[in-house]
N, C-alpha and C positions, 0 to 999 in steps of 0.2 A: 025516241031512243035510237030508232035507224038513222035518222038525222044527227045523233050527237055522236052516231059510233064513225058516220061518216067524215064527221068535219075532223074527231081524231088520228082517224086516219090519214087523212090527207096532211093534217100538220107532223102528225110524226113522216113524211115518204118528203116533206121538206126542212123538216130538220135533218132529213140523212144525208138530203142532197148536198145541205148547207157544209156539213161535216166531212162530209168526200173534197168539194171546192177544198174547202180548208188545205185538207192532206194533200190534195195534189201538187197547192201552192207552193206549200214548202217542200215537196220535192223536186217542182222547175227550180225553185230558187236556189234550193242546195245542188242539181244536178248541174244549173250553170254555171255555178260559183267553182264548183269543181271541174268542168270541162276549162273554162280562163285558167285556173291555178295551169293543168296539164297541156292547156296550148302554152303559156307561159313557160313553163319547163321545159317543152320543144324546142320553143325560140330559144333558151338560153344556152340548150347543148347545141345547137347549130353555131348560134356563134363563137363559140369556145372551141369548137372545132372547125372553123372558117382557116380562111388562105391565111393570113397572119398569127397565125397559132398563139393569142393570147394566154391560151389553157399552158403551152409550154413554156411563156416567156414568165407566167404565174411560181412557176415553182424551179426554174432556170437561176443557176447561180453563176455571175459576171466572172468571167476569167480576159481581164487587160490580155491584148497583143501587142508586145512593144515596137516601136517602128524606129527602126537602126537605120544612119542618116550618116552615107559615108563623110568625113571631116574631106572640106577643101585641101585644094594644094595651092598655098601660097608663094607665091615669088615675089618678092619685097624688089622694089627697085627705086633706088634714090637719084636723082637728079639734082646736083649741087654747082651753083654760080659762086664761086670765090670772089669774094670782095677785094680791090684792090688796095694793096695798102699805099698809100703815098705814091713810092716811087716803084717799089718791086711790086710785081701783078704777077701773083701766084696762081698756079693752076691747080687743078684736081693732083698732078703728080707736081707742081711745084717747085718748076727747076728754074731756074734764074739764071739770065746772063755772068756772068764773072763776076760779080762783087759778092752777092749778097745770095745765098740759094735757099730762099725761103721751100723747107720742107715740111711737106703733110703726111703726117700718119694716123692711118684711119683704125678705127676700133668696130668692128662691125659687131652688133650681140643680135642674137637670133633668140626668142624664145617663142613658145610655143605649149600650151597646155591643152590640155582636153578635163572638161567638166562634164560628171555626171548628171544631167538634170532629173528630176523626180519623175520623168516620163520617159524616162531612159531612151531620153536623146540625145546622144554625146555631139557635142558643140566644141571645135576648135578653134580654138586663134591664133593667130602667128603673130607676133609685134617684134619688128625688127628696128633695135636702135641703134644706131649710128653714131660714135663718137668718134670725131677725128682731133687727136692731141696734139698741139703744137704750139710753140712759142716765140710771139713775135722775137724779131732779132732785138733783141735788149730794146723791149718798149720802156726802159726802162725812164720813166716821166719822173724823171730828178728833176728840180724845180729850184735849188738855194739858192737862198737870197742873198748876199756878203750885204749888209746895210752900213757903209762906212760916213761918217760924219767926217766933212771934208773942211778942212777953208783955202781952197785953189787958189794959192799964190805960188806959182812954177817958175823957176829959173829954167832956160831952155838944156841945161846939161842936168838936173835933177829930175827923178821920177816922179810919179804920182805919191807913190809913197811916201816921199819927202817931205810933204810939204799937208799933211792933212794927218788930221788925229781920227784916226776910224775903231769904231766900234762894231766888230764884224759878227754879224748873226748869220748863220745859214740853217732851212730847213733842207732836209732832203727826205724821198721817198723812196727806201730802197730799191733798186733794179730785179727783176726777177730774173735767173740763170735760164739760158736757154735751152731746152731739154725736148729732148723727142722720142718717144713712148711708141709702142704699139702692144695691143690686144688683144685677144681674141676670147670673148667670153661665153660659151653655151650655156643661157638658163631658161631656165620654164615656167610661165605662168598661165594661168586660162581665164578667158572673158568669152563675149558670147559672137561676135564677129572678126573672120579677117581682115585685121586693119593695118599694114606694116606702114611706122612711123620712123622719122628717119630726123634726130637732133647732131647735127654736124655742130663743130666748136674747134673752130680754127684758129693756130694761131701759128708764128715763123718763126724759125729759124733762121737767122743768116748769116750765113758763112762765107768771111773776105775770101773771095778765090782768088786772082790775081791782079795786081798792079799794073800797070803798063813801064814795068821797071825795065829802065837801061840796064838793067845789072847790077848797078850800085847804090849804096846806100849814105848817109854818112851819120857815123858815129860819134856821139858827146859823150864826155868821160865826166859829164856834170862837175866838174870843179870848175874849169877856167876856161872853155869851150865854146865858142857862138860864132856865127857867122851875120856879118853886116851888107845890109845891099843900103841901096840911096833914099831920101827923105821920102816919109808917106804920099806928102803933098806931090811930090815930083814924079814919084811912079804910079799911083794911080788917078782919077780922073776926076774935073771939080765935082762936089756934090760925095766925094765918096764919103762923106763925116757918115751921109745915111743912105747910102747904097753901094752894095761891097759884097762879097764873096771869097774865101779863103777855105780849099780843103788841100789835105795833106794826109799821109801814109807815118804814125808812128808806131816804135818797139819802145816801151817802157821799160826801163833795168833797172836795179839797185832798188834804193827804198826810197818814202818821199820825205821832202822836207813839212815841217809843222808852220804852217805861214800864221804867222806872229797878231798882224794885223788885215787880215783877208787875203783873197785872191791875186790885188796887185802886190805882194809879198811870197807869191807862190815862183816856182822854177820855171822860167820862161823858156815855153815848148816853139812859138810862134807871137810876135808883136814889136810896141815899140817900144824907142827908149829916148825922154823920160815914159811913164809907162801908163797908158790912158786906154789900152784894151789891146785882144789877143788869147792866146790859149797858152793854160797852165797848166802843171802839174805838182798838188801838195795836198797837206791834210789843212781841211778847215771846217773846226765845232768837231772834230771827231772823224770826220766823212774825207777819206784820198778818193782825189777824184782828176779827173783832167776837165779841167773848168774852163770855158767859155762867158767870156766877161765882155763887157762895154763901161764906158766912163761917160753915160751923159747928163750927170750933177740930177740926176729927175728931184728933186727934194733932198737932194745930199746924198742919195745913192748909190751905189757900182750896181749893174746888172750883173748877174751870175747865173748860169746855169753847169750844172755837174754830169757826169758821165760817168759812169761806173769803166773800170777796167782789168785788164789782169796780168799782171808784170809778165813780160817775155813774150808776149804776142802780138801780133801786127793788128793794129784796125786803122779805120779810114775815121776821119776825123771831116766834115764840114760845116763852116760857120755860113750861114747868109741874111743878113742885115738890107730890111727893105723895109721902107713905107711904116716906121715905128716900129719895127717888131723883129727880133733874132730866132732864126730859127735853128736847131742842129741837128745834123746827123751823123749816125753812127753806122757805121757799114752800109749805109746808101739807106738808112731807113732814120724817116722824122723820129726823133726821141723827144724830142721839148721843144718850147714854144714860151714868147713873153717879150712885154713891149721892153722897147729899149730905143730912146731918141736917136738924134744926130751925135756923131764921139764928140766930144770935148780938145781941144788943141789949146797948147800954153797962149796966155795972152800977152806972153814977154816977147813974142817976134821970132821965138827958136822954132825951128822944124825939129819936128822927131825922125830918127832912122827907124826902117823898119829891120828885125833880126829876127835869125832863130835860134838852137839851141843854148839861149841865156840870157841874158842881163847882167853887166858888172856894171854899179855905178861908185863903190868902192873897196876897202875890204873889208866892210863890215857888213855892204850890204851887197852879194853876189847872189843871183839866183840864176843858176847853172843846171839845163836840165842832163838827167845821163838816158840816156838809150840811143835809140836811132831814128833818123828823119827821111823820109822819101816822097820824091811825088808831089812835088808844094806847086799849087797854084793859086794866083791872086787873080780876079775878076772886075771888074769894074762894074759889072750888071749884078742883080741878086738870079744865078741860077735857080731852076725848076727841080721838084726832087728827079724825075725820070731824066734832067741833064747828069744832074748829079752822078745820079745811079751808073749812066753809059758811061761817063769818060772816067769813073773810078777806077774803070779795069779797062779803060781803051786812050791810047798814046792819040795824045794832040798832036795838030800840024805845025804850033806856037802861031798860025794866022788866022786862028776863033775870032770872028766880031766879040768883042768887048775882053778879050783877053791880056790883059794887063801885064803879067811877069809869068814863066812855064821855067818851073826847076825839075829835070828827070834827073839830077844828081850824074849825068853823062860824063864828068870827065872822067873819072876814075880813079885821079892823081893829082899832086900840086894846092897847090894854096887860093886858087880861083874856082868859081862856083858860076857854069857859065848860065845866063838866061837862054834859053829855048825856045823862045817867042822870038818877036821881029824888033824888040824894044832895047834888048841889051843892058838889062839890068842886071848884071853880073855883081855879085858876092864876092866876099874875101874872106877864108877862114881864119881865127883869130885863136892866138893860143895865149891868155891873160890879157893885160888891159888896166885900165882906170886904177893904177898901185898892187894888182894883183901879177905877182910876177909870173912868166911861165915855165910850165913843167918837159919842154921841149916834147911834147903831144899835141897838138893841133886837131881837129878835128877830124876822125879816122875815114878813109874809104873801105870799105864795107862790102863784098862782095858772096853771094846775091845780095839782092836786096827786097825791099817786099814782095812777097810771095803774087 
């Protein structure tokens, strides 16, 4: 019995012990679990209040500071090379010797805007454009064609006209008036850099300033009116059929005549007689014009080209015929261009006279210009435009190499028209002629004469 109370006992003093383990267990276990949770919480308020305050930027609401970004100051500056034209070479201010004063006027526009961007950075631009207006001096690129169907059988005392059935076509491309403008336009627009652009668009004026006038001029009263100098062949030099120059100073007056059957049917300002090229004045297809012709049969032919003009004012007139091709200008400036062979000459043995203001071949067929002439010179070489240009408004010495015949219209008086060169091909003013009686008017002296 003491033996059984013994061994109960002892198993009940380890079962207790067994029972205590137990509870202790799960109080390390839960005591731990809980001391991590509370170092854990430690940690986490430390760092929520650390040097970078994530605790504040947690519940911090964004307020943008905008950054104002003073706008540039632009200064726009253009730098422009004027293209030369031909003969006149225009500058930025565009002043010409004496014939031709091609003028430029500029149109400066300034704009400038300022953009609000969504980050309220205002961003300016300045874009400066530059327009300069101007108008070549009468580019005006007249081109007609007279296309006459000819059959050249010439008696040496009859014209071209005489003697061929022409079917005269011309095109022409209107002249544009020359005009000079200026403007000045403040507008505003915004992009996102200063960028000042500068689109220049040039174009001339030219204005005949003066002639190298004696003083006088002389006057046709287009009825019965012309002056005769000596045969083409004689005053200028062989080879001129295709190389030649001829410019001259006219006033156009009155109204034109309607040339019937083209150009050699027009009022002869400058040429010969019978009539095989030279410069006119009449309406042809519609179009008055003072026309610059050749006669060299190309396919049955006449060459023509047109010039616009405007009654009662002086311009400069130059033909130059070189190497296949005519070229003209008008107040010292190229206007047109186009092939044109060797002239044509009767093959009857006649020489033609050269004249000015007219042609009478009878009195059916008179073509008499009315205005006034000044300033005739005949060449034997094809001048340069920048020859052109100078001696338009500057007096020859009449001893130029290759200068052929120099009319300054110098006497002032009388029925003689003296040559001014060293050649002595002096004129003789004609008052009717070939059955056309005259009106005791002669050809008038004129005084000024072109400007």
């Amino acid at each position: 019995m003491d033996n059984m109370d013994s061994k109960k006992s002892t198993r009940s003093v380890i079962d207790k012990y067994r029972k205590r383990r137990q509870q202790n267990r799960v109080v390390f276990v839960w005591g731990g679990a809980g001391l991590l949770i509370l170092v854990g919480i430690v940690l986490l308020i430390v760092w929520l209040a650390g040097p970078n305050h994530p605790l504040s930027a947690l519940f911090a609401t964004e307020t943008p500071t905008p950054t104002v970004t003073d706008p540039p100051t632009v200064t726009p500056t253009a730098t422009e090379t004027q293209p030369a034209a031909q003969t006149a070479t225009p500058t930025e201010t565009a002043t010409e010797t004496e014939t031709a004063t091609p003028t430029e006027t500029a149109t400066v526009t300034l704009t400038a805007t300022e953009t609000q961007l969504p980050t309220e950075t205002p961003t300016t631009t300045a874009t400066a454009t530059q327009t300069e207006t101007a108008t070549p001096t009468e580019t005006s690129t007249v081109t007609p064609t007279a296309t006459e169907t000819a059959t050249p059988t010439v008696t040496a005392d009859l014209p071209l006209a005489d003697t061929q059935t022409p079917t005269p076509t011309a095109t022409e491309t209107q002249p544009a008036t020359p005009t000079g403008t200026s403007t000045a336009t403040p507008t505003v627009t915004g992009t996102s850099s200063p960028t000042p652009t500068f689109t220049p668009t040039a174009t001339f004026t030219a204005t005949p300033t003066s002639a190298p006038s004696s003083g006088y001029a002389l006057k046709f009263d287009g009825s019965n009116d012309y002056v005769r100098f000596a045969q083409t062949a004689y005053m200028l030099s062989p080879g001129w059929e295709s190389t030649k120059t001829v410019s001259l100073w006219i006033k156009p007056t009155g109204s034109s005549l309607v040339c019937t059957y083209g150009v050699a049917w027009c009022d002869a300002v400058f040429g010969d007689r019978p009539r095989w090229w030279g410069i006119s004045r009449g309406i042809v297809s519609g179009q008055d014009r003072i026309w610059i012709w050749n006669s060299d049969w190309n396919q049955g032919n006449i060459d023509s080209i047109g010039v616009s003009y405007t009654v009662g004012e002086w311009m400069h007139i130059a033909m130059v015929h070189s190497g296949g091709v005519i070229r003209v200008y008008k107040n010292g400036i190229e206007v047109a261009v186009m092939a044109s062979g060797a002239t044509v000459q009767p093959n009857t043995g006649g020489l033609p006279f050269l004249q000015i203001g007219g042609v009478i071949n009878n009195t059916s067929r008179v073509w008499t210009y009315e205005g006034l002439i000044d300033e005739l010179q005949l060449w034997n070489t094809a001048r340069s435009a920048a020859e052109i240009l100078q001696d338009m408004s500057t007096p020859l010495t009449g001893a130029e190499t290759g200068l052929a015949a120099y009319y300054r219209m110098s006497n002032g008086s009388g029925l003689l028209l003296t040559d001014d060169s060293l050649h002595a091909w002096d004129g003789t003013l004609y008052d009717g002629g070939q059955g056309v009686p005259p009106d005791g008017s002669p050809p008038q002296w004129i005084s000024p004469g072109a400007p």
